[in-house]
C-alpha positions in Angstrom: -76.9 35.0 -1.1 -76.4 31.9 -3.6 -79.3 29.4 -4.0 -79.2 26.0 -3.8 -76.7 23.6 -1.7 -73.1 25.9 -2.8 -71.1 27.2 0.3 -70.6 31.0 0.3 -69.1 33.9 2.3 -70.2 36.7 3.7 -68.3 39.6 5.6 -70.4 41.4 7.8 -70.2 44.9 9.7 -72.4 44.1 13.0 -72.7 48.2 13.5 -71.0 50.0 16.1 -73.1 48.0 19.1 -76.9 49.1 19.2 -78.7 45.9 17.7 -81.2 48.5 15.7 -78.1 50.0 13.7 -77.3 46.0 12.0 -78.8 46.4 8.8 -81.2 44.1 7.4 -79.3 42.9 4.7 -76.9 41.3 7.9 -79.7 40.2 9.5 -80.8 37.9 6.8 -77.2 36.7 5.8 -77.2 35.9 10.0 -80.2 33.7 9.9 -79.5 31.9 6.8 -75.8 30.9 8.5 -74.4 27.3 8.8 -71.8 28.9 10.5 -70.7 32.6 12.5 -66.9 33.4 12.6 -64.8 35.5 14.2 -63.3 37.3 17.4 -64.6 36.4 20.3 -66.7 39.8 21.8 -68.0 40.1 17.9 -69.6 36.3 18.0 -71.0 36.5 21.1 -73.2 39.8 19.9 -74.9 36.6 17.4 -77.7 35.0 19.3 -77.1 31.0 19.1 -79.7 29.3 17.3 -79.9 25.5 16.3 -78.3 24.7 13.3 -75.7 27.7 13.9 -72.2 27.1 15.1 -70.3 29.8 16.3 -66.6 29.6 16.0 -64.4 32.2 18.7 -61.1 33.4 18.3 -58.5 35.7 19.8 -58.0 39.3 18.2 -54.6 38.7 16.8 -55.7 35.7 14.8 -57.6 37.4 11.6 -55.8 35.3 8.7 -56.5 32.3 10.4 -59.8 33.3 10.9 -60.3 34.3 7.5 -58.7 31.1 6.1 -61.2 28.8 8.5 -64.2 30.8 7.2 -62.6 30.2 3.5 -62.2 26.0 4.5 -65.9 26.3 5.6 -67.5 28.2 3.1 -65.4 25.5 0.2 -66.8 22.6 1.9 -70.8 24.4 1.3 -71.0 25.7 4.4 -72.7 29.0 4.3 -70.3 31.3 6.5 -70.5 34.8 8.1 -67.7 36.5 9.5 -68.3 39.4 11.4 -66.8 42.6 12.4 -68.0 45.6 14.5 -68.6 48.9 12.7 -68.2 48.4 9.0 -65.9 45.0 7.9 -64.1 47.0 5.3 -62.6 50.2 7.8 -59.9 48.6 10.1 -61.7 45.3 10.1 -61.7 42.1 8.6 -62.8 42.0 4.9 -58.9 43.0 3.7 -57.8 39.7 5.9 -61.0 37.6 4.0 -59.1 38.8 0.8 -55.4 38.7 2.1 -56.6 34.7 3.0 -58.0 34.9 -0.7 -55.4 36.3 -2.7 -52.7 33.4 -1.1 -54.7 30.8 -0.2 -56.2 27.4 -2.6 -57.2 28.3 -6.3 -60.5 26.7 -5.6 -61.3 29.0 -3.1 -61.5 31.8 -6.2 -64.9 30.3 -7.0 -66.9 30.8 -4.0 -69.5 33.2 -3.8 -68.2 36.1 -1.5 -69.8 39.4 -0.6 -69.1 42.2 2.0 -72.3 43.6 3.6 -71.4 47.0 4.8 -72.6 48.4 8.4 -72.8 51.9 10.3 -68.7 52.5 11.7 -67.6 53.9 15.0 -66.8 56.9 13.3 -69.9 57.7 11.7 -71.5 56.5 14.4 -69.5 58.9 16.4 -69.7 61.9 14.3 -73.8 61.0 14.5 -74.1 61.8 17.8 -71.8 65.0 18.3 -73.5 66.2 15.7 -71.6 66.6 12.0 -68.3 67.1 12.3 -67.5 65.2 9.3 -69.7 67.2 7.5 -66.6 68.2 4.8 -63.0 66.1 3.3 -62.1 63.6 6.2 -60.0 60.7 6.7 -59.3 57.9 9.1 -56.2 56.8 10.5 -55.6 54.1 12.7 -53.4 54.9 15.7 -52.6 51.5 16.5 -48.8 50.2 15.3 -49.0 46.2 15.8 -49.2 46.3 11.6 -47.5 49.4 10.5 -44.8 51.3 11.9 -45.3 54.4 14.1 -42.9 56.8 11.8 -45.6 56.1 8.9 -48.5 57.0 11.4 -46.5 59.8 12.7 -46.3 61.2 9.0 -49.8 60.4 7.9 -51.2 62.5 11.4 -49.0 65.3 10.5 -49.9 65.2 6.5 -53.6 64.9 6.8 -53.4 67.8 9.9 -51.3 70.1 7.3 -53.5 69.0 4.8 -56.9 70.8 7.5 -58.9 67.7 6.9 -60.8 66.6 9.9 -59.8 63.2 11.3 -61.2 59.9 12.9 -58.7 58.2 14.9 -59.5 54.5 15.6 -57.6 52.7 18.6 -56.2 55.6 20.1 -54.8 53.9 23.5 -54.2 50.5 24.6 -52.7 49.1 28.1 -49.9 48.0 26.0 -49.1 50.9 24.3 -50.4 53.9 26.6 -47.8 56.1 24.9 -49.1 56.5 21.2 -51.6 58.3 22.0 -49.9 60.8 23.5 -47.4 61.2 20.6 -50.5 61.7 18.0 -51.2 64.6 20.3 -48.1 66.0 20.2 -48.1 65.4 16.3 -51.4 67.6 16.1 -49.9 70.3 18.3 -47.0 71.6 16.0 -49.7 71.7 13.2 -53.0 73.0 14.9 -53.9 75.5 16.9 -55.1 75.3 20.6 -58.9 75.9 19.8 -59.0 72.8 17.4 -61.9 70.8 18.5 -61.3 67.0 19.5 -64.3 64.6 20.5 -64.3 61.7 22.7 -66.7 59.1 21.9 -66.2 56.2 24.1 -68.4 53.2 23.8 -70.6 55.0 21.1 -74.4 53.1 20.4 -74.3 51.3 23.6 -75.2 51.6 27.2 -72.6 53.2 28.8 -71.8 55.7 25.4 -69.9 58.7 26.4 -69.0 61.4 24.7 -67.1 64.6 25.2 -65.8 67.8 23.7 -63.0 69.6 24.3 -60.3 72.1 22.5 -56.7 70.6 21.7 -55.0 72.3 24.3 -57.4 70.2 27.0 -57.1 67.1 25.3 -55.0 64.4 27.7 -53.9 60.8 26.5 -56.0 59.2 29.9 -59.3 60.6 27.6 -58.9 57.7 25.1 -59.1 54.2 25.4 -59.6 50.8 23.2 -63.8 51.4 23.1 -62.7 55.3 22.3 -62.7 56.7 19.2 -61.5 59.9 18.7 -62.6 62.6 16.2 -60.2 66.3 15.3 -62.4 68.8 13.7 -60.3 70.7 10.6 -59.8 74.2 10.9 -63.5 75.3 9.9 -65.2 72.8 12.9 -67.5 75.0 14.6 -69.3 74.3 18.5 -73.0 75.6 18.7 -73.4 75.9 22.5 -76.6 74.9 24.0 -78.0 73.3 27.2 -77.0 70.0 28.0 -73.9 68.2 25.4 -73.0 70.6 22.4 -73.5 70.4 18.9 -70.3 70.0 16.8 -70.1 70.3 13.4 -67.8 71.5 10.0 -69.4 73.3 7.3 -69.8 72.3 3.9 -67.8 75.1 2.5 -64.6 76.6 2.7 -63.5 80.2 1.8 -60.7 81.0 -0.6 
């Protein structure tokens, strides 16, 4: 980061929860920190150290948080805000540069970097195997920022379209019913056999994961810690003892 006594900025992807998949690049920007921002399950993954203050807030609150971080990292404090996964998939670098774009001219010449990590979805497609291993895309299911008739067409593009798909927050307690629509999306495009994966809580503990066809798919599968991954038409299952091994080929027939 920058020498001497300037503040700078730093958005970080903390992985997708095992403490070996933070890179080392993160690491060091952590432990030269004044200051950790951001919400509240993220900032609590940052051991607390002397010197380091660690500033908590609610998941709704990412301009705010962003503009705090800005205010800190102006006033030569040297300021991380972290994400899970990667901090420029779903996450809060575009809030860091929303805060940017409309905040104080000053806050233009601060030194500001994004340090990339390992995403749910890779992290995901890791351990089922490679079932991104061709075109993909990502779609967030959730609606609080974007209407559900533009999900709703994105889902049924990108399933015309055969790519395989990551699906980030599939199903929350206060919208159980997205989910299920996104299913029904897939169904008038895809056919039964289409291979979906469950990876709930991937890189932790208590990481499950589990594969199933289209037509067995159900909206309870899916939760907040879920993410979900559709295989394109080409996704292939190699049975063996124990979990499967999913994956789509790098090549696609005429």
């Amino acid at each position: 980061m920058s020498a001497g006594g300037k503040g700078w900025l730093a958005v970080a992807g903390l992985g997708p929860g095992d403490e070996r998949l933070v890179t080392p690049e993160v690491t060091a920007a952590l432990g030269e920190a004044t200051d950790v921002v951001g919400y509240i399950p993220y900032v609590r993954r940052v051991a607390p150290r002397a010197g380091l203050n660690l500033h908590e807030s609610d998941n709704r609150e990412e301009i705010d948080r962003a503009r705090h971080a800005l205010a800190l990292a102006a006033e030569g404090r040297r300021v991380v805000v972290v994400s899970s996964g990667d901090p420029g998939v779903f996450a809060m670098a575009s809030a860091v540069f929303e805060a940017l774009e409309d905040g104080a001219p000053e806050w233009r010449a601060l030194d500001i970097r994004v340090l990339p990590g390992v995403t749910a979805m890779l992290a995901a497609a890791a351990h089922a195997g490679a079932p991104l291993g061709h075109d993909f895309c990502a779609i967030n299911l959730s609606d609080n920022l974007k209407p559900w008739e533009l999900i709703e067409r994105r889902l049924k593009l990108a399933a015309e379209a055969d790519f395989a798909m990551a699906f980030y927050n599939p199903r929350s307690k206060s919208r159980p019913e997205g989910f299920e629509r996104a299913l029904d999306v897939l169904r008038t495009v895809c056919e039964p056999g289409r291979i979906v994966i469950f990876a709930r809580a991937v890189a932790t503990p208590e990481e499950e994961i589990r594969v199933v066809p289209l037509s067995e798919a159900r909206p309870e599968m899916a939760d907040m810690r879920t993410l979900v991954l559709v295989g394109s038409s080409t996704t292939r299952v190699i049975a063996r003892e124990g979990r499967p091994l999913v994956y789509t080929p790098r090549s696609v027939s005429a």
